[in-house]
N, C-alpha and C positions, 0 to 999 in steps of 0.2 A: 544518378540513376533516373531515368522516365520512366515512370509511372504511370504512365497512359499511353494506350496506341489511337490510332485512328477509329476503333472498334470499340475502344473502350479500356476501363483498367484491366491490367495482365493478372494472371496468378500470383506473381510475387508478394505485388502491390496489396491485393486482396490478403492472401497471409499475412502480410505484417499488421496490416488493419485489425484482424484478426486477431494476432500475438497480441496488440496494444490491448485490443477490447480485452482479452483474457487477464492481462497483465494489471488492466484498471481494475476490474472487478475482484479477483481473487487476491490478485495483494493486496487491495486496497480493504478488503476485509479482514484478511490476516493480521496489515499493521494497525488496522484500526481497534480490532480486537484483541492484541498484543499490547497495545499503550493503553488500553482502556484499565486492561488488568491490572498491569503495570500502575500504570497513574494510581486508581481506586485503591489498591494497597499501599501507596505511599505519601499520600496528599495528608496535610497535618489537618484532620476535620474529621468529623465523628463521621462514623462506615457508610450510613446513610447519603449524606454530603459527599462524600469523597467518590461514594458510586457515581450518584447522579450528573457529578462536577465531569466526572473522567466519559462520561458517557457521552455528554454532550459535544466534548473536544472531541469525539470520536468520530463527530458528523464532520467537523472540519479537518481532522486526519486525512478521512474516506475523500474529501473532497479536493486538496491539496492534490494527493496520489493520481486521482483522474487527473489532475489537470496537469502534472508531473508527464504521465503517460504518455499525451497527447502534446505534447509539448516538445516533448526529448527529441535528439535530431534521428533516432532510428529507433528500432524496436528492440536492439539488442543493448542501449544505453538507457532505455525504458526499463528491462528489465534489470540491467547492472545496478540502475536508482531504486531497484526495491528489492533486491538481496542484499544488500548492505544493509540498510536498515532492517532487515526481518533478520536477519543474524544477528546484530546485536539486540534486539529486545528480544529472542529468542535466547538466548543467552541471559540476557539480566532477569528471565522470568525462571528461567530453569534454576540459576543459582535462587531465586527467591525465593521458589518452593522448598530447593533441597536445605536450607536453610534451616526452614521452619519444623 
């Protein structure tokens, strides 16, 4: 696919740049905030520690995912790389709660 004309980048191009930006930011908050919880209620360390600990991974989650994003060879493999993962920690969170 060309992604640039003589004029400049086309609509498509611009969308999918788009799709990616949306897809870094809002996934990458979801699964960060997804394995944070996750992590924090399961890490073997007093609640304190375990928050903290899961929180921090949380900055390398978020950052992973951007670089994931931007990486993938399209926007629609960008997104397939962060529904998979957001379904199953959405899953392992939901059983976690209904659980308890």
């Amino acid at each position: 696919m060309k992604s640039t004309t003589q004029s400049g980048p086309t609509a498509i191009y611009r969308l999918a740049v788009l799709s990616r930006l949306v897809a870094a930011v809002a996934g990458g908050y979801a699964l960060a905030s997804l394995s944070t919880s996750l992590l924090a209620a399961w890490l073997p360390m007093t609640r304190a520690d375990a928050v903290m600990t899961a929180t921090m991974l949380s900055f390398i989650v978020f950052t992973v995912v951007v670089i994931w994003v931007f990486a993938a060879r399209d926007a629609w493999r960008a997104w397939g790389g962060l529904v998979l993962p957001l379904l199953v920690l959405a899953t392992l969170e939901w059983l976690r709660r209904s659980a308890s």
